[in-house]
Every structure is written in C-alpha cells, then in structure tokens.
C-alpha positions as CSV (number, residue, x, y, z in Angstrom):
1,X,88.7,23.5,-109.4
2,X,86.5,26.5,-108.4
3,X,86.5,27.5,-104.6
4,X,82.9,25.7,-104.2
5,X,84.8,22.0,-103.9
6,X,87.3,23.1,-101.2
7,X,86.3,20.7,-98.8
8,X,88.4,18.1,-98.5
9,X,91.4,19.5,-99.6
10,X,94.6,19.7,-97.1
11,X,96.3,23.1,-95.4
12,X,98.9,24.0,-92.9
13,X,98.1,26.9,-90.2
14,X,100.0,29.6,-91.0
15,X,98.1,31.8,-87.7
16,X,96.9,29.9,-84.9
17,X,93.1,28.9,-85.7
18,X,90.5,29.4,-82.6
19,X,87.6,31.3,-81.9
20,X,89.2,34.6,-81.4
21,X,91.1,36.2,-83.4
22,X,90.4,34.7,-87.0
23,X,93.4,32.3,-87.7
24,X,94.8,31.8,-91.2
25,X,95.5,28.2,-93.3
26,X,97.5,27.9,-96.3
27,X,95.5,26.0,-98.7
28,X,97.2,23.7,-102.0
29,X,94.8,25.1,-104.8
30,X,94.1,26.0,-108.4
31,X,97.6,24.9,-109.2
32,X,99.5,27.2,-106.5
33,X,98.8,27.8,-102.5
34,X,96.8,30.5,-101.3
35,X,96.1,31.8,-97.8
36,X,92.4,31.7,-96.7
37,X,90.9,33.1,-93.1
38,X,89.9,30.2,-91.0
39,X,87.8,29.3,-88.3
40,X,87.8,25.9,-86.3
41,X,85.3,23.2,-86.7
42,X,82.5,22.7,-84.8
43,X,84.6,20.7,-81.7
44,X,87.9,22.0,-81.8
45,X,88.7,24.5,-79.8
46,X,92.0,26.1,-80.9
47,X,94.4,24.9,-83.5
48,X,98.2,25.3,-83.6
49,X,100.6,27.3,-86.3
50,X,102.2,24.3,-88.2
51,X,99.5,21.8,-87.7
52,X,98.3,19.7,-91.2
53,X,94.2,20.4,-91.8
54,X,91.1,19.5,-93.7
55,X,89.0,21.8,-95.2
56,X,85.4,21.4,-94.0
57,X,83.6,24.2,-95.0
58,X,83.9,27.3,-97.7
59,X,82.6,30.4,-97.2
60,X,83.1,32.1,-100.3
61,X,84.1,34.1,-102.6
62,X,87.4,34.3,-99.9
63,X,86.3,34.6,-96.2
64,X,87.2,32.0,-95.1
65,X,87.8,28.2,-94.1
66,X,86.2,26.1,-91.6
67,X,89.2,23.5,-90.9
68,X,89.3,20.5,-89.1
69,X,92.8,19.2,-87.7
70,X,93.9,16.0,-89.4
71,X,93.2,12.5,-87.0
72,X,90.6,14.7,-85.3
C-alpha cells in the first residue's frame, strides 16, 4: 500500500486533534504503525487522545492526516 490509498484506513489519537496545535494519529500501515500529523475534518471541532479514527484525507509524502472520528 503506498500512502496515496490512506483513506479509509483506521488510527487512534495519540495527541489531541483540533485546529490548533496540530494533533497526532497512529495509523495501522505498510505492515507496521506509524505516526502521522493530523488535522480534523471538515465538522469536528476537536478530537480526543484515545479516540478510534478514519482517515479522510492524505497530504503527502508525510504531513499529515485529515481524520474523521469513527460514528461521526
């Protein structure tokens, strides 16, 4: 899997994701987990350390993840 076909896939907030600062999501990919920047969706305002998200959006090659928060 290259880092083009992220969205979708499933990460845990590692570092509270809102507007300001930058959070951080740990992402299951390439056959390990890696931690990615992250930004929240368009519609959510803040999202919490711990809390299980989709991936909407890459912006590669590593700054970052647009992520969604799962049954949102």
């Amino acid at each position: 899997m290259d880092d083009s076909s992220m969205g979708g896939l499933l990460g845990r907030v590692t570092g509270a994701v809102g507007p300001e600062p930058v959070g951080e999501v740990m992402v299951q990919i390439r056959g390990g987990a890696e931690h990615f920047l992250a930004h929240p969706a368009p519609g959510q305002e803040r999202i919490e350390v711990g809390t299980v998200v989709t991936v909407v959006d890459h912006l590669p090659p590593r700054t970052g993840v647009e992520a969604r928060a799962r049954g949102s």
